[in-house]
C-alpha positions in Angstrom: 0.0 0.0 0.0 1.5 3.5 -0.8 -0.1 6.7 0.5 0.2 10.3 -1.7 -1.7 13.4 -2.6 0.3 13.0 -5.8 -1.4 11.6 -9.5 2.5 11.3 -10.7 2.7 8.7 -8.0 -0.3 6.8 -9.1 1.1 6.9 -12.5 4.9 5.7 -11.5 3.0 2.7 -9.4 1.0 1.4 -12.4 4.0 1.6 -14.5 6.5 -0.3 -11.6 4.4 -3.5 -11.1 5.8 -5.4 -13.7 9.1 -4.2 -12.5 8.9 -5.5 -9.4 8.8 -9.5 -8.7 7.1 -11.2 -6.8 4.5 -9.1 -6.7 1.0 -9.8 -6.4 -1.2 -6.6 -5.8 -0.3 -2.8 -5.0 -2.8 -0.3 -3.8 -2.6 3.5 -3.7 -4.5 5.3 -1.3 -4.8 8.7 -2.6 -6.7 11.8 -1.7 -7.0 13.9 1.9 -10.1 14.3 3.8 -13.3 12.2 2.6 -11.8 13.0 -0.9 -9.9 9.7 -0.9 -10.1 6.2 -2.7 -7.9 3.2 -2.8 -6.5 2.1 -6.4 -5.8 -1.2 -7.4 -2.5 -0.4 -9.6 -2.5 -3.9 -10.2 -5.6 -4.7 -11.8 -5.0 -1.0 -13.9 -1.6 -2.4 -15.4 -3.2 -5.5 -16.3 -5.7 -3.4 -17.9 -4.0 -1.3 -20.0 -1.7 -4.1 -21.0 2.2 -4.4 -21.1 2.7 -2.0 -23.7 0.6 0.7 -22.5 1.8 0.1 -19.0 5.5 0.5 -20.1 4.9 3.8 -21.9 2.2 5.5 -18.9 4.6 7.4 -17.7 5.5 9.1 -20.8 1.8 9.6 -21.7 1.3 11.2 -18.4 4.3 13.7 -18.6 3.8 14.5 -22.4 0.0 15.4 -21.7 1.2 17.8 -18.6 2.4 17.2 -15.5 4.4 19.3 -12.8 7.2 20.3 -14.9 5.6 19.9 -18.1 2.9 22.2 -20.2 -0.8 20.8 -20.7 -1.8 21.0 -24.0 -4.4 23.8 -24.1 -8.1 22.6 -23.3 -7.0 18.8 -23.3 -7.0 17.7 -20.4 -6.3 13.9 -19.8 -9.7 12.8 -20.2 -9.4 14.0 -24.0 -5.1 12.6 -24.1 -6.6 9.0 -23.1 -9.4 8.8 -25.4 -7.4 10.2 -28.0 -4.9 7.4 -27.2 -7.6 4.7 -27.7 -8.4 6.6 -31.6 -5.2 6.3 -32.4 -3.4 3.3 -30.1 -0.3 3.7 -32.8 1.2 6.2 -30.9 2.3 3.6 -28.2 5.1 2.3 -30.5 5.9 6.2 -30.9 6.1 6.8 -27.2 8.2 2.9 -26.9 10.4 4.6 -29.8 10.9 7.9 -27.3 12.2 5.3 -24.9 14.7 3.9 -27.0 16.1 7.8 -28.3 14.6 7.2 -31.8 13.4 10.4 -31.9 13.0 10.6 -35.6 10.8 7.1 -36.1 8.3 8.4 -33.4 7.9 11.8 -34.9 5.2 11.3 -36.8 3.1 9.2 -34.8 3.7 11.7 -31.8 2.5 14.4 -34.4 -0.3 12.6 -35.4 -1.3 11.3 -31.9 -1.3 15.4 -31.3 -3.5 15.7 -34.1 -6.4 13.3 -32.9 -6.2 15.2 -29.7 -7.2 18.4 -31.3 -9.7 17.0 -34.2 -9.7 13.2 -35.2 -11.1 14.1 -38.5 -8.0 16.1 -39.9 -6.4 14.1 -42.7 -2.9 16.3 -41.8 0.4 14.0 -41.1 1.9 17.1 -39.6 0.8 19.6 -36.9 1.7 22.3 -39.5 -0.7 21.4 -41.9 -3.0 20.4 -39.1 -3.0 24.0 -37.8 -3.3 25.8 -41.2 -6.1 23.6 -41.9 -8.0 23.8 -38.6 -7.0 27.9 -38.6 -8.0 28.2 -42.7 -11.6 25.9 -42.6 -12.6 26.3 -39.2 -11.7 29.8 -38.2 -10.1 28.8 -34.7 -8.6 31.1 -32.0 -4.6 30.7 -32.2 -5.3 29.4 -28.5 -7.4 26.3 -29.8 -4.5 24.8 -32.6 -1.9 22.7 -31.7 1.8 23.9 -31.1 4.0 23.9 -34.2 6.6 21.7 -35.0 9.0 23.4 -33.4 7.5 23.5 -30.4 6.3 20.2 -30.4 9.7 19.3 -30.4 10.6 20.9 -27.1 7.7 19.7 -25.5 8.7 16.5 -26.5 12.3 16.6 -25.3 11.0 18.1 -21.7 8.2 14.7 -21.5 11.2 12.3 -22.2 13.6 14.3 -19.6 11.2 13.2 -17.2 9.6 10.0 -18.0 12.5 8.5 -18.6 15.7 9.5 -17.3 13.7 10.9 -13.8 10.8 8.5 -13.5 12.5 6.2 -15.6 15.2 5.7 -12.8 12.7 5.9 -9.8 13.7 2.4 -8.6 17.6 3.4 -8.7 19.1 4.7 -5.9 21.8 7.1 -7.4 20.2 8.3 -10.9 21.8 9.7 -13.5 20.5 12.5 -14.6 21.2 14.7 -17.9 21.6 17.9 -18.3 18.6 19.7 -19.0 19.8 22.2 -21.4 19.8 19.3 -24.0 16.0 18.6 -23.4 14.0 21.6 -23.6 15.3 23.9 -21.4 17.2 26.9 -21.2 18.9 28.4 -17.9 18.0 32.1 -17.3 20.2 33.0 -14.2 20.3 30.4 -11.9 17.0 29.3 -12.8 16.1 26.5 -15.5 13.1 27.8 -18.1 11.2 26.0 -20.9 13.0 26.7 -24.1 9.4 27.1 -25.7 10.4 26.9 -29.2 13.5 27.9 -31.7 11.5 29.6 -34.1 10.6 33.3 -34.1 7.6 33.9 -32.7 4.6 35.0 -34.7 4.3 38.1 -33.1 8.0 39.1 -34.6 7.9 37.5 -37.5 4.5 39.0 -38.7 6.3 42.8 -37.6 8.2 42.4 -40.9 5.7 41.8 -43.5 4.0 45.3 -41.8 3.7 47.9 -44.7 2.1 50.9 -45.7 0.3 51.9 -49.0 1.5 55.7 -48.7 2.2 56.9 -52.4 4.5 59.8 -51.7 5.3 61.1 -47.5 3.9 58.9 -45.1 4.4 62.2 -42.5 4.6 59.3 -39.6 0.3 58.4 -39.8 1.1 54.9 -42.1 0.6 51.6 -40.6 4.1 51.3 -40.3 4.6 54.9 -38.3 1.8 53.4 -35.7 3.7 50.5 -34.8 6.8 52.6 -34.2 8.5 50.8 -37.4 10.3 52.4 -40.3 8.9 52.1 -43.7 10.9 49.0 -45.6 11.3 48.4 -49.8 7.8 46.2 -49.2 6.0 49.9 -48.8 4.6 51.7 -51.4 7.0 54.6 -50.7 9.9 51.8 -50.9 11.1 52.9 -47.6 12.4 56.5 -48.9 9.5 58.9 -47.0 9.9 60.8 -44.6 
């Protein structure tokens, strides 16, 4: 029987009972107050199956947990059944596992994809975001992340599934340095290196130009975001 407050606990139990001989059954008594209930981790393993119970870990981190991002509105609920639509993504996550990053790319993008709308025909999150942007006139907030971002999540999940939780029956673990999986050190603290592309914000400030013919005398789109005029204006960038 373990005792926690803690759903990564749960999660690293499940995962452990094969690990572990000569074990029969393990419980988890999780909750505080009357908000409490004893799980059978046992019977859940058994459940989901060797494969699935190998790879739980990494589901759990790469859908969010305490040091990694959520994907937004998806919360595990919609990760799990999204998991059953598309149960190829297990031999992506087993792939994480062994460091073939590149042979579970595209079932990790297309696990992502099922998460955010099961009916998109896209391989890629790119495509899947310009289509779901283009046809169904989504908020930015409601696509999924980009490629580039995906892949920093990604590194982050594996940081912790496998090298931290992965070593959580090891005494002394060995532990990488997280500048190599998604993170960044600002000071002395470690950040999440969201992404290595320019952000959209930046990127759209240079396609910005103004239709002035002649002077723009600073009241051009281009004046009102406190930007110079470029060779994409009208004016060519030679107003003043």
């Amino acid at each position: 029987m373990l005792r926690t407050v803690d759903t990564d606990v749960v999660v690293l139990a499940i995962s452990c009972v094969p690990k572990l001989e000569g074990l029969e059954e393990l419980w988890v008594h999780i909750g505080t107050g009357r908000n409490h209930q004893y799980l059978a981790c046992h019977t859940i393993s058994s459940c989901l199956g060797p494969e699935r119970t190998h790879v739980v870990p990494l589901f759990h981190s790469f859908t969010g947990c305490d040091t990694t991002s959520s994907f937004n509105g998806r919360g595990k609920k919609t990760a799990f059944e999204a998991w059953k639509a598309y149960p190829n993504v297990t031999r992506g996550f087993e792939a994480l596992y062994r460091g073939e990053y590149d042979r579970a790319d595209p079932e990790i993008q297309k696990f992502v994809i099922t998460m955010y709308d099961r009916s998109c025909p896209s391989e890629t999150v790119n495509e899947c975001r310009k289509n779901l942007f283009t046809k169904k006139d989504r908020q930015l907030d409601n696509l999924p992340p980009t490629e580039a971002a995906l892949k920093q999540h990604t590194l982050r999940a594996v940081l912790q599934a496998v090298y931290v939780w992965g070593q959580c029956l090891i005494k002394n673990q060995n532990i990488p340095c997280p500048s190599e999986w998604g993170w960044q050190k600002e000071g002395e603290v470690w950040v999440p290196l969201w992404t290595q592309s320019p952000m959209a914000a930046q990127a759209c400030l240079e396609l910005i130009r103004c239709r002035c013919l002649k002077s723009c005398r600073n009241k051009c789109n281009c004046s009102k975001r406190q930007l110079k005029c470029t060779e994409l204006c009208n004016c060519g960038g030679n107003c003043k």
